[in-house]
DRENLUM-243154 format. One line per field, with one value per residue: x, y negated, z of N, C-alpha, C in turn. Coordinates in steps of 0.2 Angstrom, whole numbers, plus 5000, padded with zeros to 4 digits. Atoms other than C-alpha are relative to their C-alpha. Layout:
BEGIN
n_X: [X_...]
n_Y: [Y_...]
n_Z: [Z_...]
ca_X: [X_...]
ca_Y: [Y_...]
ca_Z: [Z_...]
c_X: [X_...]
c_Y: [Y_...]
c_Z: [Z_...]
! end
This chain:
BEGIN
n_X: [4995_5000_5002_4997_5000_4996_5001_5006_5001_5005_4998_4993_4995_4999_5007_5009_5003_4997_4996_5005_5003_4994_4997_5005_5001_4995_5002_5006_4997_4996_4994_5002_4996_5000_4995_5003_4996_5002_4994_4997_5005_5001_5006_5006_4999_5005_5007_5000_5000_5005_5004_4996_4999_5007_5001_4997_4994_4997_5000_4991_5001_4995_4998_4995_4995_5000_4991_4998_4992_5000_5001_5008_5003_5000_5003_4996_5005_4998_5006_4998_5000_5005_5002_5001_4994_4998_4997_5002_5007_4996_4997_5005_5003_4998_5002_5007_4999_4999_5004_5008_4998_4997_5008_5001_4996_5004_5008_5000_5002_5007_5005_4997_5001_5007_5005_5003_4999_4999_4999_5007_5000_4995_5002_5007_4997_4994_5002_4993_5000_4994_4997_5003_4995_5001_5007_5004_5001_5004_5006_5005_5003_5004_5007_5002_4996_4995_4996_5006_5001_4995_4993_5001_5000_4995_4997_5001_4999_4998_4991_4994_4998_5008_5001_5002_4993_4997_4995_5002_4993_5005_4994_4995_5003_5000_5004_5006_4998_4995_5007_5003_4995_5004_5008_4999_5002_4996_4999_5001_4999_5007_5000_4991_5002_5003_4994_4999_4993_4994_4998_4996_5001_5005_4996_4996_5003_5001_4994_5000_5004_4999_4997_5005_5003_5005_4998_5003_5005_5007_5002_5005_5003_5001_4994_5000_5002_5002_4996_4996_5000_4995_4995_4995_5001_4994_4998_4999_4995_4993_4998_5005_5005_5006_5004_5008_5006_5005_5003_4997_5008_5004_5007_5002_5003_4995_4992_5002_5002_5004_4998_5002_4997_4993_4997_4995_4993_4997_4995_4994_4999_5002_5003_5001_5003_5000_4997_5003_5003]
n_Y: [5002_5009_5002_5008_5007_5003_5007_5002_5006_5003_5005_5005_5001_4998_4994_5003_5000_5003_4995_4994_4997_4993_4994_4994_4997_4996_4993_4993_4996_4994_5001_5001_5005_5005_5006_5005_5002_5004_5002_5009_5004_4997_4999_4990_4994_4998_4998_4995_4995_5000_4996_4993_4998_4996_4995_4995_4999_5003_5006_5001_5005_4998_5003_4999_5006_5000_5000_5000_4995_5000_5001_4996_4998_4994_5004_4997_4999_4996_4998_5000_5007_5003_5005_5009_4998_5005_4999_4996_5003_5006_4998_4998_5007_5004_4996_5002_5010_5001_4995_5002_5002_4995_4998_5006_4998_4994_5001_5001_4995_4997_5003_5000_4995_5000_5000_5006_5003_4996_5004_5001_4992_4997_5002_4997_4995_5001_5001_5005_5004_5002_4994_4999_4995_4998_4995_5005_5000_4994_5002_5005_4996_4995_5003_5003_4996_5001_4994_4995_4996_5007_4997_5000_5010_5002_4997_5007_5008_5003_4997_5004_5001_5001_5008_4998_4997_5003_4995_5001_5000_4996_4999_4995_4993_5001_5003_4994_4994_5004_5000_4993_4996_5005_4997_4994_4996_4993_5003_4996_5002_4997_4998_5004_4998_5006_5006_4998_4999_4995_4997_5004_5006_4996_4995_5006_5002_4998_4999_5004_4998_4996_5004_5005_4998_4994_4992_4994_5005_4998_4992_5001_5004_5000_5004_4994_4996_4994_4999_5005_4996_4995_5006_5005_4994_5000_5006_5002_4993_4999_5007_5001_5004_4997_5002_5001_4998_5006_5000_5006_5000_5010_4998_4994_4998_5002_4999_4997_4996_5002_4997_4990_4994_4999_4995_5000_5001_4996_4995_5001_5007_5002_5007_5005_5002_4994_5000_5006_4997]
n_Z: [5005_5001_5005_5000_5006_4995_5007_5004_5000_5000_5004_4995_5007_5007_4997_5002_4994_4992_4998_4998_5006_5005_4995_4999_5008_5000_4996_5001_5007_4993_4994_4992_4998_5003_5001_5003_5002_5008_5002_4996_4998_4993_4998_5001_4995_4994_5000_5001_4993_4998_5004_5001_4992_4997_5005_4998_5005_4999_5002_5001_5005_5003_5004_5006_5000_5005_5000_5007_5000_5005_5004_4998_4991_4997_4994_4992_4994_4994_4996_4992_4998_4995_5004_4996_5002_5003_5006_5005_5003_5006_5008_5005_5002_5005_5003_5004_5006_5007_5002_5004_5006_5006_5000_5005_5008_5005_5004_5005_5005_5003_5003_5007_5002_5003_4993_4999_4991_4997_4989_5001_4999_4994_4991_4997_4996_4995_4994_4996_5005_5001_5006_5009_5004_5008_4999_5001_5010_5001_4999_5004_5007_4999_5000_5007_5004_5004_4999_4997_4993_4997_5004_5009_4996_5001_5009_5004_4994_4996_4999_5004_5008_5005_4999_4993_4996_4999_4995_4995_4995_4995_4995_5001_4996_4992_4996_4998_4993_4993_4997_4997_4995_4991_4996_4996_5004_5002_5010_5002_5009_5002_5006_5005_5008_5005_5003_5003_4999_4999_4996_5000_4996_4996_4996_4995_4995_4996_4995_4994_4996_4996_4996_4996_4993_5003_4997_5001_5007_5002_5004_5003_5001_5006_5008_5005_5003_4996_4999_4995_4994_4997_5003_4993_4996_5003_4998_4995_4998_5001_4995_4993_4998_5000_5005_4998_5002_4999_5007_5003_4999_5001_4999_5001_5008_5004_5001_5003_4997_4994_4993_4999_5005_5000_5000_4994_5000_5002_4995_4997_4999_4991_4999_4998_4994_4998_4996_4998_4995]
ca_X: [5460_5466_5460_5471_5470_5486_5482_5466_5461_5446_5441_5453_5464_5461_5444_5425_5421_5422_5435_5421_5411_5428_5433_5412_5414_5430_5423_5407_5418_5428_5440_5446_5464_5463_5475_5468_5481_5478_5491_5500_5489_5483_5468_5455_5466_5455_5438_5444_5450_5435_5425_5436_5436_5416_5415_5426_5442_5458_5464_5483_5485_5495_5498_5506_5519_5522_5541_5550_5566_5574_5565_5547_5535_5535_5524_5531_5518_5519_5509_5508_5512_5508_5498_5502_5518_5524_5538_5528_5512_5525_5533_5515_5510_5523_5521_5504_5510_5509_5496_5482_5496_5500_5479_5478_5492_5483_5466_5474_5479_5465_5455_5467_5464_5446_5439_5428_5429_5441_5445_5428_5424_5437_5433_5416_5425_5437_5434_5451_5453_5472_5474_5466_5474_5476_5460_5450_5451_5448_5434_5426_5430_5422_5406_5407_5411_5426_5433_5421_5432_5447_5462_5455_5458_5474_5481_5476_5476_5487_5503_5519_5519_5499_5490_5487_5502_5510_5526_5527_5544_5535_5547_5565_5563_5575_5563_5548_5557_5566_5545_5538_5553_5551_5533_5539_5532_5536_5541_5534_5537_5519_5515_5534_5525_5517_5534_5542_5560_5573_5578_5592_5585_5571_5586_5596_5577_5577_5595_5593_5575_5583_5597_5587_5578_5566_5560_5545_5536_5518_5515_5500_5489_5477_5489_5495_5492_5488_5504_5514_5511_5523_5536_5536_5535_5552_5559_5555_5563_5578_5580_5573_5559_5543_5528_5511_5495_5481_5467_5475_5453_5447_5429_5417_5416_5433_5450_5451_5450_5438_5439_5433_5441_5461_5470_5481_5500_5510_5519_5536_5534_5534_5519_5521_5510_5519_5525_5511_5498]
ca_Y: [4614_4594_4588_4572_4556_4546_4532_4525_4505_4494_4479_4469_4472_4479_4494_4490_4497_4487_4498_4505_4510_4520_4528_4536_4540_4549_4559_4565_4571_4583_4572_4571_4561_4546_4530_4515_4507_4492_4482_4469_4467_4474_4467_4480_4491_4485_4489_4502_4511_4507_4516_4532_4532_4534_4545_4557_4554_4552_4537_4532_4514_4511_4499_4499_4487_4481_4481_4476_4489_4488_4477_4489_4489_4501_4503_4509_4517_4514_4525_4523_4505_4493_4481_4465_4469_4451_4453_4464_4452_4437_4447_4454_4435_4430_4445_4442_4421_4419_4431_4419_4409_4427_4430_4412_4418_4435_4427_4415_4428_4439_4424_4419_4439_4434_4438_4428_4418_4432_4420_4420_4437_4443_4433_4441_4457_4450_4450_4443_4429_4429_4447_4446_4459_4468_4481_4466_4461_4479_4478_4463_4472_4487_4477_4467_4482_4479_4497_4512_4516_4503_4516_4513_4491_4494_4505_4490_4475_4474_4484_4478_4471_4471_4453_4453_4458_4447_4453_4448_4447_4458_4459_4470_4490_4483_4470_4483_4496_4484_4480_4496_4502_4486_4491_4507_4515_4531_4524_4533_4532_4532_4540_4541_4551_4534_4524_4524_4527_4539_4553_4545_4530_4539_4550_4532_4525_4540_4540_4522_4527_4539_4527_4515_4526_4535_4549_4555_4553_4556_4577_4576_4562_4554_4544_4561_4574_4592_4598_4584_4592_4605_4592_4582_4597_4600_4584_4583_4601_4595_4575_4583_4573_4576_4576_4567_4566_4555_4552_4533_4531_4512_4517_4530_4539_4527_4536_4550_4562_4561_4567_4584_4589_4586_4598_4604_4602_4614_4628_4626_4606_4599_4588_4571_4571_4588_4583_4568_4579]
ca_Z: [5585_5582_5568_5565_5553_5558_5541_5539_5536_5541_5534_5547_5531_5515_5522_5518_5536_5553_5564_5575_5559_5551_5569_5567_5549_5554_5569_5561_5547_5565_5568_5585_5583_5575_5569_5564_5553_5543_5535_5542_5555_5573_5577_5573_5588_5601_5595_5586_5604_5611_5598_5596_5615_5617_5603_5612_5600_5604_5601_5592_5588_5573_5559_5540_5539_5520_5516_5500_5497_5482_5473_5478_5491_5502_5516_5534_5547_5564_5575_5596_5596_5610_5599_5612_5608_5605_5593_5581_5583_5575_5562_5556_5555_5546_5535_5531_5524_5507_5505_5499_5487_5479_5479_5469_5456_5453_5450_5438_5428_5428_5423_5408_5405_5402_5421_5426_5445_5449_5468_5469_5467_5476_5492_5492_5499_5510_5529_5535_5524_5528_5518_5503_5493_5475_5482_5485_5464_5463_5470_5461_5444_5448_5452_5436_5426_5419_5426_5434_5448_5459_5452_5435_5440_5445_5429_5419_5431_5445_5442_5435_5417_5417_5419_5437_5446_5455_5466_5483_5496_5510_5527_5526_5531_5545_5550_5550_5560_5574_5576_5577_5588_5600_5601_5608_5592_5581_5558_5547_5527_5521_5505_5498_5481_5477_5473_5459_5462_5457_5465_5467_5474_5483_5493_5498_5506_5514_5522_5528_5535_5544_5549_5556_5567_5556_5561_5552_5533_5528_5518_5516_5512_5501_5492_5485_5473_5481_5474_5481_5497_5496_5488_5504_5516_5506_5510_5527_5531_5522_5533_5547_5547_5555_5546_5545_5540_5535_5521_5519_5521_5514_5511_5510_5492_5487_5493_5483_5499_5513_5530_5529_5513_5518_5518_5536_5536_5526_5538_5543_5546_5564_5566_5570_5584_5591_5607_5611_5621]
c_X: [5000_4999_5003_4999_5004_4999_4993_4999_4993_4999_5001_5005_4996_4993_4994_4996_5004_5005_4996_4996_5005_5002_4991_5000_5004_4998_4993_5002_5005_5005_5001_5008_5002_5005_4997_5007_5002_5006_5002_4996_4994_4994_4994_5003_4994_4994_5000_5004_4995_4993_5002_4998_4994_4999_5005_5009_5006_5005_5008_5001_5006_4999_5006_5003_5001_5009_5003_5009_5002_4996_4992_4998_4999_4996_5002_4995_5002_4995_5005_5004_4997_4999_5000_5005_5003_5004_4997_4993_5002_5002_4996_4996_5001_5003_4995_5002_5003_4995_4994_5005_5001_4991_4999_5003_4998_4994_5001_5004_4997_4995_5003_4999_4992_4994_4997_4999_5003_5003_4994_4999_5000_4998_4994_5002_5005_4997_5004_5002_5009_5002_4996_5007_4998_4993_4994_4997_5000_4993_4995_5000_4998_4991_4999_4999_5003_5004_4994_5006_5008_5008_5000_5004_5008_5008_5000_5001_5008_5007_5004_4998_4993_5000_4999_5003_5005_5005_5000_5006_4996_5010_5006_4999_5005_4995_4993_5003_5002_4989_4997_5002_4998_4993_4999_4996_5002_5000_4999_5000_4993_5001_5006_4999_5000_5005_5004_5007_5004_5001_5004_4998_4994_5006_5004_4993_5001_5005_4999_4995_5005_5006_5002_4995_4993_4998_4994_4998_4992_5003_4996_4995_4994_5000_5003_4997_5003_5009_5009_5001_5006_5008_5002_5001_5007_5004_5001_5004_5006_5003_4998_4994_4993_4995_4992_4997_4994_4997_5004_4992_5003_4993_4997_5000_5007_5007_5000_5003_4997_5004_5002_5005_5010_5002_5006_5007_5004_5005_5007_5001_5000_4995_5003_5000_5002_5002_4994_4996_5001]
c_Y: [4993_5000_4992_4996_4996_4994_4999_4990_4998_4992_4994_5001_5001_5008_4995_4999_4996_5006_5005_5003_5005_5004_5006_5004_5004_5005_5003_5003_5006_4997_4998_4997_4997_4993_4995_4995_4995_4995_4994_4998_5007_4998_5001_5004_4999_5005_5006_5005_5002_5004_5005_5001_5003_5004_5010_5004_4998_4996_4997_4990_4998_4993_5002_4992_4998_4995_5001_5005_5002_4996_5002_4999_5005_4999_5006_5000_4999_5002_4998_4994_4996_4994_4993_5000_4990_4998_5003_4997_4994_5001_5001_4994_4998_5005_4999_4990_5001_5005_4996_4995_5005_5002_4993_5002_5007_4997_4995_5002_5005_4993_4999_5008_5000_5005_4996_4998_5007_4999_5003_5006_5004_4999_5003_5008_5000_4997_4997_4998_5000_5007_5002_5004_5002_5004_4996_4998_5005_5000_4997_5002_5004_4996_4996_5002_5000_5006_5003_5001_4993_5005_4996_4991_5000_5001_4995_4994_4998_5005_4998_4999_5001_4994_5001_4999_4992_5002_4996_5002_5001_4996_5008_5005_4998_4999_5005_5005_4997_4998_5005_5003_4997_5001_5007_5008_5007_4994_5006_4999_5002_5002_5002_5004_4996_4998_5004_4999_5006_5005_4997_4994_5001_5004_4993_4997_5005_4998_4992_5000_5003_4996_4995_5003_5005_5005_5005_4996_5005_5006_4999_4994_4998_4997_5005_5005_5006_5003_4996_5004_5004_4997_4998_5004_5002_4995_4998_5008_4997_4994_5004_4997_5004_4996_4998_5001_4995_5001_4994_4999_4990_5000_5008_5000_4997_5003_5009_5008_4998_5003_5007_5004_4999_5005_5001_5000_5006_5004_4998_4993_4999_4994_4993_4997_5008_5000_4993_5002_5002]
c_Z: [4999_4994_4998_4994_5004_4994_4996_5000_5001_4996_5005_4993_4994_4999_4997_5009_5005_5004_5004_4997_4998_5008_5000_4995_5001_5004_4998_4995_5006_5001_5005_5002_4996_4999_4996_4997_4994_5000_5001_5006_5006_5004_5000_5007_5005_5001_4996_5007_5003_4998_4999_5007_5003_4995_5002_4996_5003_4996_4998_4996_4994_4994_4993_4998_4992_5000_4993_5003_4990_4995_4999_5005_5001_5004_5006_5004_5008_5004_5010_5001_5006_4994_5003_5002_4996_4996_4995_5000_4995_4995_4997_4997_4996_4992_4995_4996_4996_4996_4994_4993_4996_4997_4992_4993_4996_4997_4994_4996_4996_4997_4992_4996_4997_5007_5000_5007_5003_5008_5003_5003_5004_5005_5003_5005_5005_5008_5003_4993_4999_4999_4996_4996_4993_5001_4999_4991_4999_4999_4997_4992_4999_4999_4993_4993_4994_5001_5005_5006_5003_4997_4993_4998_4999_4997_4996_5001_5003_5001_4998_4994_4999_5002_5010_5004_4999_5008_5008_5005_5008_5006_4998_5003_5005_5004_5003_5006_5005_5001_5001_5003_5006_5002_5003_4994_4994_4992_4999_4993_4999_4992_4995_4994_4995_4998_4996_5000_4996_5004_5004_5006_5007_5007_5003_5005_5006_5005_5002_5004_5005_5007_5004_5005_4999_5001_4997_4990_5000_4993_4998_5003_4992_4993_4996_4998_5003_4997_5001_5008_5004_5000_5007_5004_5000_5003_5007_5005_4998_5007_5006_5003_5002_4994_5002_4997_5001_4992_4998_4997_4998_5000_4997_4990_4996_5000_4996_5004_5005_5004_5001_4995_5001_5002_5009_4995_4998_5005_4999_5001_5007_4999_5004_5008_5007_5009_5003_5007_5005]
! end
């Protein structure tokens, strides 16, 4: 029986683990199809192939693209990409620029918040200097205990209208999909529970997802809540969308499901990965 994770991160992005450490975390938890998927950013695939590959896993490379729509981020998965894919190694470049001036403009507001060396801090957890992200100041308030857990951080911190939060003109959900496409890739709407849209406005992403070339969204994950599941499930029956599946892993003990305990894909969906084998 496959046991898939098609959204997990290392700390090439926004993870704690190297990508050969989270492809072993993942297979002695049973997985046996794996997507290494860190945001903006593709080079983790090698050594995470490499590692999936002697472990006996097999191996999907993938990436989460970070896409302003509406005035929200959104984040767009692509799996089965070729990651030397030269149009999609230039847009995630210029994707990732401005990341360390939007990093600067969080920390001094957490410091005026009465943080202390929230740059500082932060950078102690950052492995690719050119994506310092809001999880990273997470991070560094948990350890100084200003918040028990990284959700708790970004209830308080780093959401709209708290001190922290600062917005950020990510790539167009064109741009993301004509990259995931050229790299011969599947799009996939991560998490579409997390955003805070409208029905309304939630049923317009979907329709231009769709036509642009869209073809699947994440059901179950460990960005949503157990009865979300059925919600997206719903959703991707109605668009005809396939359906995926992933903890959306950053580290052990942190995403608020592990390996072992997610749940299989709600009946009537077409996996994802249904036609790949």
């Amino acid at each position: 029986m496959l046991k898939v994770d098609l959204h997990c991160h290392s700390n090439v992005s926004d993870g704690v683990l190297a990508p050969a450490d989270v492809a072993a975390y993942a297979g002695k938890s049973g997985v046996n199809v794996w997507a290494l998927t860190d945001h903006d950013e593709i080079s983790g695939v090698k050594a995470a192939r490499q590692a999936a590959t002697a472990l006996g896993m097999r191996f999907v490379a993938g990436v989460e693209i970070s896409v302003t729509w509406a005035n929200e981020t959104v984040h767009v998965v692509g799996l089965q990409v070729d990651e030397n894919n030269p149009a999609l190694i230039a847009g995630l470049a210029a994707t990732r620029n401005g990341r360390e001036k939007r990093a600067r403009e969080m920390a001094a507001q957490l410091e005026q918040a009465g943080i202390p060396t929230p740059y500082e801090g932060a950078l102690r957890y950052v492995a690719n200097p050119d994506l310092m992200s809001r999880t990273h100041f997470a991070r560094y308030l948990c350890e100084i205990g200003v918040c028990t857990t990284t959700s708790d951080v970004f209830r308080r911190f780093l959401t709209e209208g708290k001190p922290g939060y600062v917005p950020h003109r990510w790539a167009t959900l064109g741009e993301a999909m004509g990259w995931i496409q050229g790299a011969g890739g599947i799009a996939v709407i991560a998490h579409p529970g997390r955003y805070r849209f409208s029905d309304t406005a939630q049923g317009a992403l979907f329709d231009e997802f769709r036509q642009l070339g869209g073809t699947a969204i994440e059901v179950v994950t460990g960005s949503h809540t157990p009865d979300q599941y059925g919600t997206y499930a719903e959703v991707a029956r109605r668009y005809g969308f396939l359906a995926s599946r992933g903890t959306d892993f950053h580290a052990p003990g942190e995403s608020r499901v592990e390996f072992a305990e997610l749940p299989p894909l709600p009946s009537g969906v077409t996996p994802v990965w249904h036609d790949w084998f």
